[in-house]
C-alpha positions as CSV (number, residue, x, y, z in Angstrom):
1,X,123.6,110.9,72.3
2,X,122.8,107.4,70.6
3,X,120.8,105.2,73.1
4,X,122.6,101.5,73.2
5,X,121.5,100.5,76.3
6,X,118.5,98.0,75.9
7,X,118.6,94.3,76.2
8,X,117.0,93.6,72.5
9,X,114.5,90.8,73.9
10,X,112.2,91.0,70.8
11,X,115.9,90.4,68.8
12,X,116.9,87.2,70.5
13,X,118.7,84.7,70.2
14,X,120.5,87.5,67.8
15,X,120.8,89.7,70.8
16,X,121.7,87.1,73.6
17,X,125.5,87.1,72.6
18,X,126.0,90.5,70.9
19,X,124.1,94.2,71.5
20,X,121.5,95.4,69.1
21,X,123.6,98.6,67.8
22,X,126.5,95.6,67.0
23,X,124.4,93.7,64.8
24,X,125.2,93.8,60.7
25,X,122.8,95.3,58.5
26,X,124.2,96.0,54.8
27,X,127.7,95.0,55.3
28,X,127.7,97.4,58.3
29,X,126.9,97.4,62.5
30,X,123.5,99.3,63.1
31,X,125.4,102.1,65.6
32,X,127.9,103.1,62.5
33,X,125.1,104.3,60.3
34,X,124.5,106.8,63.3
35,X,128.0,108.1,63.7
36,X,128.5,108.7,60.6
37,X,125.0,110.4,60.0
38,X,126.3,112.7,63.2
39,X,129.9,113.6,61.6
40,X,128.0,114.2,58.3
41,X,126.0,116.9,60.2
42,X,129.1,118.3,62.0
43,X,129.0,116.8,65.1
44,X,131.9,115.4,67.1
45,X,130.9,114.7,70.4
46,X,128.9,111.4,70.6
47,X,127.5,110.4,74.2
48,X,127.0,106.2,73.9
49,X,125.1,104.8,77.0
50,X,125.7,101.0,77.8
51,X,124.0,98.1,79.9
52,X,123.9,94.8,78.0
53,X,127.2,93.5,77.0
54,X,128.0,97.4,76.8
55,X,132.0,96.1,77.0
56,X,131.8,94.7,73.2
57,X,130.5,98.6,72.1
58,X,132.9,100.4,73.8
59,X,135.8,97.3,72.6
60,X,134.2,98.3,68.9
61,X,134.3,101.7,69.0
62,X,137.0,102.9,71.6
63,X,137.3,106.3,71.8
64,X,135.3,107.6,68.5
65,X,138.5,108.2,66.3
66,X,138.2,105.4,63.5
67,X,134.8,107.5,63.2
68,X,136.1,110.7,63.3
69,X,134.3,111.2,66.4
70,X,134.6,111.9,70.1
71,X,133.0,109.2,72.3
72,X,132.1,109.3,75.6
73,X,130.4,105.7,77.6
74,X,127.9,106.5,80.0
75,X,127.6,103.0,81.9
76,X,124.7,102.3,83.3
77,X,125.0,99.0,84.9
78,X,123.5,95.5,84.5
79,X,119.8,97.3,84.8
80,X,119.5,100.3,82.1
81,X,117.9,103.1,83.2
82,X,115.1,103.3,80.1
83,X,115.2,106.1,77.8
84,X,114.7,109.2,80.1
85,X,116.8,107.8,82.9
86,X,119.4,107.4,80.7
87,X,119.6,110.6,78.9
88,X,119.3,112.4,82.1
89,X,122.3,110.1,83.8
90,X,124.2,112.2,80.5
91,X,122.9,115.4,80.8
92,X,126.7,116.8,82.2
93,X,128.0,115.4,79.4
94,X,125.6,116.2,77.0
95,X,126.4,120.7,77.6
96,X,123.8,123.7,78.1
97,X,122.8,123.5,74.9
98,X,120.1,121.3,72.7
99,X,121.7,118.3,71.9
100,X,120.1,115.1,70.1
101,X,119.3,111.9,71.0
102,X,119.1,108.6,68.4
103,X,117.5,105.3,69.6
104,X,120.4,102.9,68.2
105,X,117.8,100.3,67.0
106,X,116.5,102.5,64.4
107,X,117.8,102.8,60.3
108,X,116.9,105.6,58.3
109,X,118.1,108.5,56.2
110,X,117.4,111.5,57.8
111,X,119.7,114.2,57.6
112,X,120.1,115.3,61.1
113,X,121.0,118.5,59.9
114,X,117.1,119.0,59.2
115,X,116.8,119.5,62.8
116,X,115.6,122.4,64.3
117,X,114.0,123.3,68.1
118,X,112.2,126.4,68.3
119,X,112.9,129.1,71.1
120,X,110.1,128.0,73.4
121,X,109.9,124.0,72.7
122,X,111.6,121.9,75.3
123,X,111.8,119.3,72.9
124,X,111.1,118.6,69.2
125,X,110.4,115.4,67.5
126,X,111.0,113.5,64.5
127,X,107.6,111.3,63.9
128,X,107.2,109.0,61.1
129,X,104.3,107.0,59.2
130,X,103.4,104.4,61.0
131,X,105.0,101.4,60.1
132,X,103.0,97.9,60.0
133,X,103.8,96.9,63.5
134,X,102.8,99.9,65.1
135,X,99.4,101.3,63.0
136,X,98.0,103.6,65.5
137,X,101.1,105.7,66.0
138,X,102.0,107.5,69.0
139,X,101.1,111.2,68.7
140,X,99.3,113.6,66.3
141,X,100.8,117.2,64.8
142,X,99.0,120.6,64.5
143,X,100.7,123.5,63.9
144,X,104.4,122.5,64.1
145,X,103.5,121.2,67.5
146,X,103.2,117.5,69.1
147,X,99.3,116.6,70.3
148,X,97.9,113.5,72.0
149,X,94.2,113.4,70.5
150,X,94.2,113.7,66.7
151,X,92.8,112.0,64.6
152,X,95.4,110.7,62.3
153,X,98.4,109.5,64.6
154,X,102.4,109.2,63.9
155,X,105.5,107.2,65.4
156,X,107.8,108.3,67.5
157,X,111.0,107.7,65.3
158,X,113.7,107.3,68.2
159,X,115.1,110.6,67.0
160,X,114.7,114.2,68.9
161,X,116.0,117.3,69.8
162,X,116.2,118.3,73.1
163,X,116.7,121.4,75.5
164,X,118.0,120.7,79.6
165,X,114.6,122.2,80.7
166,X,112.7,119.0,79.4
167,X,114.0,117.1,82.8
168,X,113.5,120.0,84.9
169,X,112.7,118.5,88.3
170,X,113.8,114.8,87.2
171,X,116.1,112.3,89.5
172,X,118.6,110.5,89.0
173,X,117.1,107.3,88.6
174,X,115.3,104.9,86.4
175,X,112.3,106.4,84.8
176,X,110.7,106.7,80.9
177,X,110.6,109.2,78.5
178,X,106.6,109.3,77.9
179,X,106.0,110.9,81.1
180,X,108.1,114.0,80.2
181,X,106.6,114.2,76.6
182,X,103.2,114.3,77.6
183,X,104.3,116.9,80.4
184,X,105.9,119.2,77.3
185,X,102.9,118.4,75.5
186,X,100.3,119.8,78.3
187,X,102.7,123.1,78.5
188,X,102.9,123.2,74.3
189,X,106.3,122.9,74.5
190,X,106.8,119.6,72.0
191,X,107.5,120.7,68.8
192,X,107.8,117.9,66.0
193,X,108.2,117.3,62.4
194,X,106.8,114.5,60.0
195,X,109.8,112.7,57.9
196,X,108.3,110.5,55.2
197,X,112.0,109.5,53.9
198,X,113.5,105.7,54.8
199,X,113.0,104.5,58.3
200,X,113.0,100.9,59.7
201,X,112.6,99.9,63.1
202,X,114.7,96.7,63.8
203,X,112.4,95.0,66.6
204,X,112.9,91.5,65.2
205,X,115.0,89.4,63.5
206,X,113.1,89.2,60.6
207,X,112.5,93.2,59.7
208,X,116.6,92.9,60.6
209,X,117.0,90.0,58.1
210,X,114.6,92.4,55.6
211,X,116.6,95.4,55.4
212,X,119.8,94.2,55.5
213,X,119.1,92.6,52.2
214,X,117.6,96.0,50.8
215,X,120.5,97.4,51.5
216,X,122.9,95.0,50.2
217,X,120.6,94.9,47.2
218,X,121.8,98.4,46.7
């Protein structure tokens, strides 16, 4: 599932007229880089959830094929359902098994294929170093497994495996995902990795306007 869903306020004006996972980086829109990183790793069913100007993805992408990819549209309305909500909204799409979720507002060059849940995590995470605009991270790692109090903190990279049982007891509804990690980490059911490859967060123009020249640079 790639999360598309967000309004993009820290991305205006860029975002008033077009959705985030539309906008160009490197001679390419932000939300291709993810479906091709998911056909690389053998994947052909792609779950896309939409709320602001969610018609111009769906009118970009259609139905997957130019990608070599299956897409469904989970629409959730003028009023997204934040991260959790939406993924759960999905979950009939999404099958019994794990399945992964990408925030769409996120570059890097992880190989999806890395991933891996372990029989009794609910969910396992990708975290990353944190990047300037976000120094004290979000979470700490011991053992292969997610932790609130460490001393030296990771982000949350927008990426993650998940198992059905993470939203045991959930309802339909709009509701966040931090809840339910901190719920998996109390049980010791977060597993998580650290990736110190290429990741940007594009939260503002400017980091946009940054790595799209990287990348053309290339």
């Amino acid at each position: 599932m790639i999360l598309a869903a967000g309004r993009g306020e820290r991305m205006r004006p860029l975002t008033d007229g077009t959705p985030k996972p539309l906008l160009d980086v490197g001679g390419k829109r932000l939300i291709e880089y993810h479906l091709e990183a998911l056909r690389r790793a053998g994947i052909g069913d792609v779950v896309i959830n939409l709320s602001w100007h969610g018609e111009q993805i769906r009118n970009a992408l259609g139905d997957g094929l130019r990608s070599d990819v299956r897409i469904r549209y989970s629409d959730e309305g003028p009023v997204p359902l934040e991260t959790a909500g939406g993924i759960f909204r999905a979950l009939e799409w999404l099958g019994p098994d794990p399945f992964i979720v990408i925030n769409g507002d996120v570059w890097t060059d992880y190989d999806v294929r890395r991933l891996a849940l372990p029989a009794d995590a609910h969910a396992h995470l990708v975290l990353v170093p944190n990047p300037p605009q976000h120094p004290h991270g979000d979470f700490g790692l011991k053992l292969g497994r997610v932790i609130e109090d460490a001393n030296e903190r990771y982000t949350f990279s927008g990426i993650a495996m998940y198992r059905r049982e993470f939203f045991a007891e959930c309802k339909p509804g709009r509701f966040p995902l931090l809840p339910l990690l901190k719920r998996a980490i109390a049980s010791g059911r977060l597993s998580g990795e650290l990736y110190q490859g290429e990741w940007h967060d594009i939260g503002t123009p400017q980091r946009l306007a940054a790595l799209d020249n990287k990348l053309r640079e290339r």
